[in-house]
TIRO-2110 file (N, C-alpha, C; in Angstrom, 1 decimal):
// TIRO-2110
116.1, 168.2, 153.3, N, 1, A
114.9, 167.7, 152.5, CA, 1, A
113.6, 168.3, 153.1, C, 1, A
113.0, 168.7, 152.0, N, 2, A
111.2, 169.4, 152.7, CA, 2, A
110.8, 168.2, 152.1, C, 2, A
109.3, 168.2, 152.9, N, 3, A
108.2, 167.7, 152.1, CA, 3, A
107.1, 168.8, 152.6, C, 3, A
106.1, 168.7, 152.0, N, 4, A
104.4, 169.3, 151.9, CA, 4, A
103.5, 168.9, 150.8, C, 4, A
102.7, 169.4, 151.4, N, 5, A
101.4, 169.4, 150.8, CA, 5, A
101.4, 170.2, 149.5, C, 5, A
100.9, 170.0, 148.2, N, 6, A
100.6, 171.2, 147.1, CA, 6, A
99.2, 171.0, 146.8, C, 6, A
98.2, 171.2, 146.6, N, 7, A
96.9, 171.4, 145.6, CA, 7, A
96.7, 172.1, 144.5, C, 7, A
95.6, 171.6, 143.9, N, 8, A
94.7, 172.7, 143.3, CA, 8, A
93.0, 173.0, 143.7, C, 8, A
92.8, 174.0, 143.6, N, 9, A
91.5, 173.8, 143.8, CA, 9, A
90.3, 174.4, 142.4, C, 9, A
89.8, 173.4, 142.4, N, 10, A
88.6, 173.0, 141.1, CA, 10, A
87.8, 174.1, 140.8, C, 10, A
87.2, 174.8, 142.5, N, 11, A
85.9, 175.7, 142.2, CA, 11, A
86.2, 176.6, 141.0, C, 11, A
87.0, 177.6, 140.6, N, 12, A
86.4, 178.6, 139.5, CA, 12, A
86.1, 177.8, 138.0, C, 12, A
86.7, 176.1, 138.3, N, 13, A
86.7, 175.7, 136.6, CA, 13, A
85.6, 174.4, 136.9, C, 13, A
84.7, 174.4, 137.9, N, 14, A
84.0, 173.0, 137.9, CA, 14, A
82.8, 173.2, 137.3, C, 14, A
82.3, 172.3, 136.4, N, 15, A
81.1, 173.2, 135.4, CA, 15, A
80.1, 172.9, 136.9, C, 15, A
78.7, 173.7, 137.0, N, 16, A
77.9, 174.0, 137.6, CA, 16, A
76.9, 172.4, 137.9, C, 16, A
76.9, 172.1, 139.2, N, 17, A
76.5, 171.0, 139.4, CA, 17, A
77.3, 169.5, 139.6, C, 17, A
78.7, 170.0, 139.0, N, 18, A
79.7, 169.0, 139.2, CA, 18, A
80.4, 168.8, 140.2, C, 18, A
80.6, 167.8, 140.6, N, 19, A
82.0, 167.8, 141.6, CA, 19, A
83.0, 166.7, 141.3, C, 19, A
83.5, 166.8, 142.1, N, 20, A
85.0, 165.8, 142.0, CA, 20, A
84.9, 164.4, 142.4, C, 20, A
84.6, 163.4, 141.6, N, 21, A
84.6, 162.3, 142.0, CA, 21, A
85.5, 161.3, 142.2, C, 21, A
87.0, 162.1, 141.4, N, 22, A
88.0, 160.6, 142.1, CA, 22, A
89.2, 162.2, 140.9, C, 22, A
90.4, 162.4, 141.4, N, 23, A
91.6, 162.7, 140.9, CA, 23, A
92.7, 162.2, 141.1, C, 23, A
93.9, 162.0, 140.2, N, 24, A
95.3, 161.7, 140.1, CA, 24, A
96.1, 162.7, 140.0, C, 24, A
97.1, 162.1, 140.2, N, 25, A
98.3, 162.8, 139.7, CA, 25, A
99.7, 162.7, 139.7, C, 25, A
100.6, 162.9, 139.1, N, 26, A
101.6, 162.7, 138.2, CA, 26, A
102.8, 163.9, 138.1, C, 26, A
104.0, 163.4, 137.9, N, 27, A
104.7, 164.5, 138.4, CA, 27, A
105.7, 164.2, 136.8, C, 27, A
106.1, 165.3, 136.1, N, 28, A
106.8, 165.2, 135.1, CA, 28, A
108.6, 166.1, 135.5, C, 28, A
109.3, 165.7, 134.6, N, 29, A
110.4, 167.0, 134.5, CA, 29, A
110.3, 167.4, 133.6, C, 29, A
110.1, 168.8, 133.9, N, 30, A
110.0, 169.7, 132.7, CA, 30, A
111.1, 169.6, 131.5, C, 30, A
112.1, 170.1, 131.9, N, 31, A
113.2, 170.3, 130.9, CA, 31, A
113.2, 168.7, 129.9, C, 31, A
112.8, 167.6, 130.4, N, 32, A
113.5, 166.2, 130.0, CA, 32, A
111.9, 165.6, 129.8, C, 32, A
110.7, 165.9, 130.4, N, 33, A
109.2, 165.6, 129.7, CA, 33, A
109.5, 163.9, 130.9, C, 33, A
110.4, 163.4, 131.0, N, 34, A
110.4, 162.1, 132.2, CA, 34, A
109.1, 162.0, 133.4, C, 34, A
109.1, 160.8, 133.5, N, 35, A
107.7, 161.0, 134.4, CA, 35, A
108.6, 160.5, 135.8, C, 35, A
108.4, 161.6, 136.7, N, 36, A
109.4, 161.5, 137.7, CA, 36, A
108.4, 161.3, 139.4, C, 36, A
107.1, 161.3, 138.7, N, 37, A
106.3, 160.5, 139.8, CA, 37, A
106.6, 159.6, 141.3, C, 37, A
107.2, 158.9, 140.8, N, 38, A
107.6, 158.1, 141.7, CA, 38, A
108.7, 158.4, 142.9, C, 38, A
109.5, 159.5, 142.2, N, 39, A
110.4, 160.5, 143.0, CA, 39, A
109.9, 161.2, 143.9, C, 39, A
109.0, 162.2, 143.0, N, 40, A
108.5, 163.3, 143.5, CA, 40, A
106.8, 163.4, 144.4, C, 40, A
106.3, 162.2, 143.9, N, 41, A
105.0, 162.3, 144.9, CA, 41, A
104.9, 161.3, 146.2, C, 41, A
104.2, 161.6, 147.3, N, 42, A
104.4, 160.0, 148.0, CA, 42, A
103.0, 159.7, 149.0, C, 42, A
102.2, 160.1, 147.7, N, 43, A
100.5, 159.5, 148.6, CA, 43, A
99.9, 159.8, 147.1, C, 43, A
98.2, 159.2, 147.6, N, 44, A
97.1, 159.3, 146.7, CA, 44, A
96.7, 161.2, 146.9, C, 44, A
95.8, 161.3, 146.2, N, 45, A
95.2, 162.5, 146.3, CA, 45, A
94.5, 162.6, 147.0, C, 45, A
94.3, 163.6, 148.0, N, 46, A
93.2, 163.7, 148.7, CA, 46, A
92.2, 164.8, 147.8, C, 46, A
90.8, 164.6, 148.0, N, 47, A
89.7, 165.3, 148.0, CA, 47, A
89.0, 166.0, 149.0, C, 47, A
89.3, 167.4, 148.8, N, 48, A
88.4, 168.0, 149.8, CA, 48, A
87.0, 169.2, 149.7, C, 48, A
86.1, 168.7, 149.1, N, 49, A
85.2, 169.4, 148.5, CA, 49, A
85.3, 169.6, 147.1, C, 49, A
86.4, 171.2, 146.9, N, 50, A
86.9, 171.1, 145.7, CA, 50, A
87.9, 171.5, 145.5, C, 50, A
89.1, 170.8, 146.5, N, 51, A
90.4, 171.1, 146.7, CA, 51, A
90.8, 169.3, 146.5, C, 51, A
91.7, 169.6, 145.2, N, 52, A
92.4, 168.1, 145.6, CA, 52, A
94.0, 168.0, 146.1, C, 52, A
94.3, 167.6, 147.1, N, 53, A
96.2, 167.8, 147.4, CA, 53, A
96.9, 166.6, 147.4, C, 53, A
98.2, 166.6, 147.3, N, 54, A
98.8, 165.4, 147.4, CA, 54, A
100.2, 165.9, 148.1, C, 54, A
100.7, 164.9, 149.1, N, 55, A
102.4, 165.3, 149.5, CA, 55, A
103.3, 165.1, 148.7, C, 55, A
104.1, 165.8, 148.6, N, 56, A
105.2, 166.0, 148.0, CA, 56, A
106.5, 165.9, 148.8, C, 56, A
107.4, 165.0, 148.3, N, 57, A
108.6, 164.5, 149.1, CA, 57, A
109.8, 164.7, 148.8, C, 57, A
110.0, 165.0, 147.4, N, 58, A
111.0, 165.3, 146.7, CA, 58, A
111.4, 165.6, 145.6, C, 58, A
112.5, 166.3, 145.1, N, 59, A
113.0, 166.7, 144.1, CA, 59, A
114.2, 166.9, 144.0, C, 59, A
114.7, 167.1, 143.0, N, 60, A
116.4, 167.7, 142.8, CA, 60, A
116.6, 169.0, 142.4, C, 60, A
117.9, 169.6, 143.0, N, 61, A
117.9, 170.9, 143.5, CA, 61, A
118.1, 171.6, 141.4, C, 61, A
117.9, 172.9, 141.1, N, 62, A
117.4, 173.0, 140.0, CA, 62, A
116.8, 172.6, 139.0, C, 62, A
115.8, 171.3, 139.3, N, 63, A
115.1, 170.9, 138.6, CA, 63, A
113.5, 170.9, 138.7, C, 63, A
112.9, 171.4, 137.7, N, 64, A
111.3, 171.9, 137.7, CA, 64, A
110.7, 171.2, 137.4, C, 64, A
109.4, 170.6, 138.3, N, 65, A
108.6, 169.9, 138.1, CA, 65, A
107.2, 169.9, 137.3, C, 65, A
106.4, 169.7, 136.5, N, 66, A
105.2, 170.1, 136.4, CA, 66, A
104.3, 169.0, 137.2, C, 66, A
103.6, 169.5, 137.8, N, 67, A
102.6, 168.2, 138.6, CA, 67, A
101.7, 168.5, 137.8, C, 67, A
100.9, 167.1, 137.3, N, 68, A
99.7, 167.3, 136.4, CA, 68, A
98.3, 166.8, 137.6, C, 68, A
97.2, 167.5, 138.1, N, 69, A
96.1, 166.9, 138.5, CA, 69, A
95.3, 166.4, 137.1, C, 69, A
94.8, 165.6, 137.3, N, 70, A
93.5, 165.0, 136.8, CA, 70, A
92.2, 164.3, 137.4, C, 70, A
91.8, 165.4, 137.0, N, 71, A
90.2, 165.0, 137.7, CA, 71, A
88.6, 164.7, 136.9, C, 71, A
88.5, 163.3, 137.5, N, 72, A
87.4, 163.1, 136.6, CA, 72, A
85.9, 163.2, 137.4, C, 72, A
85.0, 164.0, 137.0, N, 73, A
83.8, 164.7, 137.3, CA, 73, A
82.5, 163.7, 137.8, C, 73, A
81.7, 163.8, 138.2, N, 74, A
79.8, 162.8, 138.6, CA, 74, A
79.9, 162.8, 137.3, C, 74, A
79.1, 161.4, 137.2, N, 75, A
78.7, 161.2, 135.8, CA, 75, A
77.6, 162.5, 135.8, C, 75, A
77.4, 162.6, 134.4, N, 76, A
76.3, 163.7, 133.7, CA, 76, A
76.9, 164.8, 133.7, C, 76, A
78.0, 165.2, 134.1, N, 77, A
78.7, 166.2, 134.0, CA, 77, A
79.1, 166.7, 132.4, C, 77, A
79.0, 168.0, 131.8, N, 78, A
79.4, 168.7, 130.9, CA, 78, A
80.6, 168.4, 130.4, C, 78, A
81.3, 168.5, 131.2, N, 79, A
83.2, 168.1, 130.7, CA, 79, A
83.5, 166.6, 131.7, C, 79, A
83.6, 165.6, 131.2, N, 80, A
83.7, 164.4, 132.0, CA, 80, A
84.9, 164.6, 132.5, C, 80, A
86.4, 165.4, 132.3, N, 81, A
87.8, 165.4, 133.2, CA, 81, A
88.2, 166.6, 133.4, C, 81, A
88.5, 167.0, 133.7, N, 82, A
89.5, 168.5, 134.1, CA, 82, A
90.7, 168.1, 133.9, C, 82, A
91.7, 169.3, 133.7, N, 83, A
93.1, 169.0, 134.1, CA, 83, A
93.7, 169.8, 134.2, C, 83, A
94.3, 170.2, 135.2, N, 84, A
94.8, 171.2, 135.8, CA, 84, A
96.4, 170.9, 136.8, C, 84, A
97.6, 171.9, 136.3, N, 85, A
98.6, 171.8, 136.4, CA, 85, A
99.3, 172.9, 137.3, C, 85, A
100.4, 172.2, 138.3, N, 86, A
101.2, 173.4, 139.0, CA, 86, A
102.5, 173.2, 138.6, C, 86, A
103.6, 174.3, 139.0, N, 87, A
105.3, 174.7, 138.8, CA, 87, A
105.4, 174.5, 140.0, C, 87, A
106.7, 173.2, 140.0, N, 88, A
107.2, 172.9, 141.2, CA, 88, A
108.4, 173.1, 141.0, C, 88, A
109.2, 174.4, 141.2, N, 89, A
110.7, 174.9, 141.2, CA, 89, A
111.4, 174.5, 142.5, C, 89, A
112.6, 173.4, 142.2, N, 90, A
112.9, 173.5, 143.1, CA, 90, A
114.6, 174.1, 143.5, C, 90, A
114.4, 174.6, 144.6, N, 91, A
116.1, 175.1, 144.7, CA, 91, A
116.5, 174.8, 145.9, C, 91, A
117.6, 174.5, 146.0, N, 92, A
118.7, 174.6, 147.8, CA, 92, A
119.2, 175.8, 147.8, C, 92, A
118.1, 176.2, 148.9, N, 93, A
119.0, 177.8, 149.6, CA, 93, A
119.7, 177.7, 150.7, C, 93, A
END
């Protein structure tokens, strides 16, 4: 079993002036659209400037994850949420 860390980081898509004031996130199976969250994540998000991460603890061996970030912006911000997604392939080598 691995676990780690995955992120995304905000800076090339944070409108100008904005930052990160609280993000989530959510772990689906791709193939089946299931919210497999509870599986697959095992902490809050951290914020770091404008990197948000969260650990990752698990998965099952050929099955692809999409992690969804959601991040909602300072108020007065241009776009009040972002959302931004990773491919979590997983395999037993």
């Amino acid at each position: 079993d691995e676990a780690y860390n995955v992120g995304i980081e905000f800076a090339e898509v944070l409108p100008v002036g904005s930052s990160l004031l609280s993000v989530t996130a959510s772990a689906i199976e791709r193939e089946t659209r299931q919210d497999k969250t509870a599986l697959v994540l095992n902490s809050t998000v951290q914020i770091t400037g404008t990197l948000a991460t969260i650990f990752v603890k698990a998965g099952l061996d050929k099955i692809d994850y999409k992690i969804r970030f959601l991040a909602t912006l300072t108020p007065g911000s241009p776009a009040p949420v972002l959302e931004e997604d990773l491919l979590m392939m997983v395999r037993d080598l």
